[in-house]
N, C-alpha and C positions, 0 to 999 in steps of 0.2 A: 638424469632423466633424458631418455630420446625424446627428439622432435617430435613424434609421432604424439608417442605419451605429454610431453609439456602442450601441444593442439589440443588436444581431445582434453586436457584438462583444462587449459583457458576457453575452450568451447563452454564446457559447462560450470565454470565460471559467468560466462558470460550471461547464460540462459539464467541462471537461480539471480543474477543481479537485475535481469530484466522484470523477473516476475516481482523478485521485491518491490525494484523502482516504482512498477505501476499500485503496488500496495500502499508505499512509503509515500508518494507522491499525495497521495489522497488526506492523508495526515498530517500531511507536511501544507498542502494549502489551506485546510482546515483552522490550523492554528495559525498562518499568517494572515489568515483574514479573521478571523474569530478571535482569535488569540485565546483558544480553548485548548485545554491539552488533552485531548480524545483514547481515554484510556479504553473503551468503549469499541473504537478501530479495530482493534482483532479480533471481536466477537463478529462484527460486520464479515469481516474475511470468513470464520468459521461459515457461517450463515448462509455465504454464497458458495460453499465448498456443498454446503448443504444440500440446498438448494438447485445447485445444477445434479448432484445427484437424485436427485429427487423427481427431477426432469425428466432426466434421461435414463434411467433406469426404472421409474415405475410408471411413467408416462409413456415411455418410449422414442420421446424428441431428439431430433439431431443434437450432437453435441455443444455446436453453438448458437440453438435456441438457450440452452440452456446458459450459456453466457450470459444471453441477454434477459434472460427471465432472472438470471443473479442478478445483476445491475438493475434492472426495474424493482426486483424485490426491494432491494436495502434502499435503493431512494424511496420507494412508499414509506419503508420501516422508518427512515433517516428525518424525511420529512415528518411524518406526525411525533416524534421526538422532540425534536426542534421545536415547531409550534405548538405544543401543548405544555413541552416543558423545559427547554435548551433556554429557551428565545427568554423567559426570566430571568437566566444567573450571567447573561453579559454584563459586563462592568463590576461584577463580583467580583471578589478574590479568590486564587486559582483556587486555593483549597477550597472554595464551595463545590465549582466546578470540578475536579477531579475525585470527589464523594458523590458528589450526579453519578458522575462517568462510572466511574466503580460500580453504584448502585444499578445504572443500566446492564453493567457485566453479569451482576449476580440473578436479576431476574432472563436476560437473556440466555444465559449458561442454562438455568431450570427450563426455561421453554423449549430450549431444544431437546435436552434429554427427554420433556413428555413427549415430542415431537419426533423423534428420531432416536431413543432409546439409547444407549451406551453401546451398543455392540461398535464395530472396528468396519465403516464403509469402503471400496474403491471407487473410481471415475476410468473408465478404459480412457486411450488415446478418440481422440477424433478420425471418423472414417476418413483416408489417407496420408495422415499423418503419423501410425503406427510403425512407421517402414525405418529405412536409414537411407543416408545418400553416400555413395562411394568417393570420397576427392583423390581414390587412388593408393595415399599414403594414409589415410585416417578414414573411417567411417563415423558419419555423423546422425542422430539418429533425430529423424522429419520434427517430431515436435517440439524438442529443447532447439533446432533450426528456428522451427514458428517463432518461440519465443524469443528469441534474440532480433528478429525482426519486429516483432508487435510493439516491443519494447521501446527502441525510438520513435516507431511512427506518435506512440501516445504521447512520449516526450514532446514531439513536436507541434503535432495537434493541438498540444495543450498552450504551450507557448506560441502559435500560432493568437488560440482564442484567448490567453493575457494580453499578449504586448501588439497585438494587430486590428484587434477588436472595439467598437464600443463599449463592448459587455466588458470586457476586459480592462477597460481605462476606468469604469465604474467601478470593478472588484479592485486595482488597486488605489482607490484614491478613497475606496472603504477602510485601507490596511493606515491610509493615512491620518484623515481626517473623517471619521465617520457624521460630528456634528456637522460639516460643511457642506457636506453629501447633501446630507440631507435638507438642508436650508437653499440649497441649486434645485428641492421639486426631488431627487430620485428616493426611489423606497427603500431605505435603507434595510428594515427588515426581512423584506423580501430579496434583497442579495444577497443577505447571510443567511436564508433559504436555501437561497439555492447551491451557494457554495457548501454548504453542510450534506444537505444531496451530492452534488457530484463529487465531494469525497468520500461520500459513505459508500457509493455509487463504485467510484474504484477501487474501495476495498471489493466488494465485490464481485468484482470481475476477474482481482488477483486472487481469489481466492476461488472461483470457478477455472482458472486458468490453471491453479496450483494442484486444483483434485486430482487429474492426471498421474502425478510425481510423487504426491505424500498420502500417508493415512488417514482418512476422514474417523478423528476420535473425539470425545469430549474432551475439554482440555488444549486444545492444538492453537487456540487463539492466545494463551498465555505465551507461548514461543515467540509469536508471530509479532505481538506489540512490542517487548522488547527487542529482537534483531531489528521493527519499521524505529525505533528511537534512537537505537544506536546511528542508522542510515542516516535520520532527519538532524542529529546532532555532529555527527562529519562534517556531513555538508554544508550545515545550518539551517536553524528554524525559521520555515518562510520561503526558503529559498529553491523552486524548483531544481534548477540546473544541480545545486546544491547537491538532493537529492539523487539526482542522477551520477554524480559522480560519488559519493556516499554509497550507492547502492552497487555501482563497480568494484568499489573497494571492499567492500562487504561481501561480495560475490567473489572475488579473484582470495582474499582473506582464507576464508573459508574452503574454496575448493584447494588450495595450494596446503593449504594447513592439514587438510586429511592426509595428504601424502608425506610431505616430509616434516609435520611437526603432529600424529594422530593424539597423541596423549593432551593435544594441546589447543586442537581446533574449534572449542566451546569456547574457549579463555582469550585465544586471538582476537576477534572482534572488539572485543571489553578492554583488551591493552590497544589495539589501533585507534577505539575512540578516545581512551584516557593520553595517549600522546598526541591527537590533533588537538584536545582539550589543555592539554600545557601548552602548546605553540600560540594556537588560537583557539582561545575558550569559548569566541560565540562562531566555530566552524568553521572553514575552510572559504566560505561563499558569501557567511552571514554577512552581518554589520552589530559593532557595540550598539546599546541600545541607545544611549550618550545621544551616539551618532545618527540614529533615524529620523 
């Protein structure tokens, strides 16, 4: 492989791991504060893939209103879920929870199709990020660029508003002790609010980021929750940074795998997480539970 070709393919490596990360990420805080396992997360993604088509094409709004008309969508959606019906099965056993979650898939999957029919949507590029940029020996094209930058800022922003924050010292001393939380005066219920929103929230956003790149079909959310679990189980559950590095490995995986393993690029992912999972079964970042 030339230089040129090995660039242009860890380029877009990089991008497809960025858009996961901010997907996976959202899934990934969800369960470390909730300790929900959000099978429900890639319908959120479809939703917002939806959704900004919906914007932007029958509305006719810039591309990234339509970002943010995603993300406002699914926290509306995320939150009246949660409070009407989430905020019951904490402290259940997962299996109640993950027959919720399911359950929310199968009425969400119906809504959409009355909503958006089965036909096969696009999402164009955003005005001026259709182009490419020359570095001379490789051409790079403006919005898998975007995305390899959006990618850390959120990373950081986020870990910014964890570990720098009040809010932050709050959500994790939720992940810790949530009865002691609560006995200190704060609303417990109302942070796991809002962390169920802001991760519904970045699904979709990665899924209005995503419309660009893939096919807006019924169906496309099934993809999507497994490659965000394989991510979240690399890196470890709970564990943003985790996550971020999970979603590299998932990204460089995959785009390396098209080229010199094609027969085998579906199956790559499934054996890199099954070999982090013999080394270290609770991922690369986690911690045994033992130990928390």
């Amino acid at each position: 492989m030339t230089t040129t070709m090995f660039t242009l393919n860890a380029f877009y490596g990089l991008a497809l791991a960025m858009n996961m990360f901010i997907i996976a990420s959202g899934l990934n805080l969800i369960f470390g504060v909730l300790r929900v396992i959000n099978f429900a997360h890639g319908m959120f993604y479809m939703f917002g893939a939806y959704i900004i088509f919906t914007v932007t094409k029958s509305w006719g709004a810039p591309f990234f209103v339509g970002v943010l008309a995603s993300a406002a969508g699914l926290a509306v959606i995320a939150l009246v879920i949660e409070r009407l019906l989430l905020r019951h099965l904490y402290g259940k056993e997962h299996l109640m929870q993950l027959l919720f979650t399911f359950a929310v898939v199968l009425l969400m999957s119906d809504a959409a199709k009355m909503i958006w029919g089965t036909d096969q949507y696009s999402v164009g590029y955003p005005a001026g990020l259709g182009g490419a940029v020359n570095l001379g020996f490789v051409v790079l094209p403006q919005y898998q660029l975007f995305l390899c930058v959006v990618g850390p800022l959120i990373a950081i922003a986020m870990w910014l508003l964890v570990d720098k924050t009040r809010a932050g010292r709050i959500v994790r001393a939720a992940t810790q002790d949530r009865e002691m939380l609560a006995a200190l005066g704060v609303n417990v219920p109302m942070v796991y609010a809002a962390v169920f929103t802001i991760g519904s929230a970045l699904a979709g956003v990665g899924g209005a980021l995503a419309a660009p790149r893939v096919a807006l079909v019924p169906g496309m959310d099934a993809t999507i929750i497994n490659e965000c679990f394989i991510i979240v189980i690399i890196g470890g559950l709970g564990h943003m940074w985790g996550s971020f590095v999970g979603a590299l490995a998932f990204g460089f995986v995959v785009q390396f795998g098209t080229v010199w393993a094609p027969n085998w690029q579906d199956v790559l992912p499934y054996l890199l997480m099954l070999a982090v999972l013999i080394v270290r079964p609770w991922g690369l970042f986690g911690q045994p539970e033992s130990g928390r």
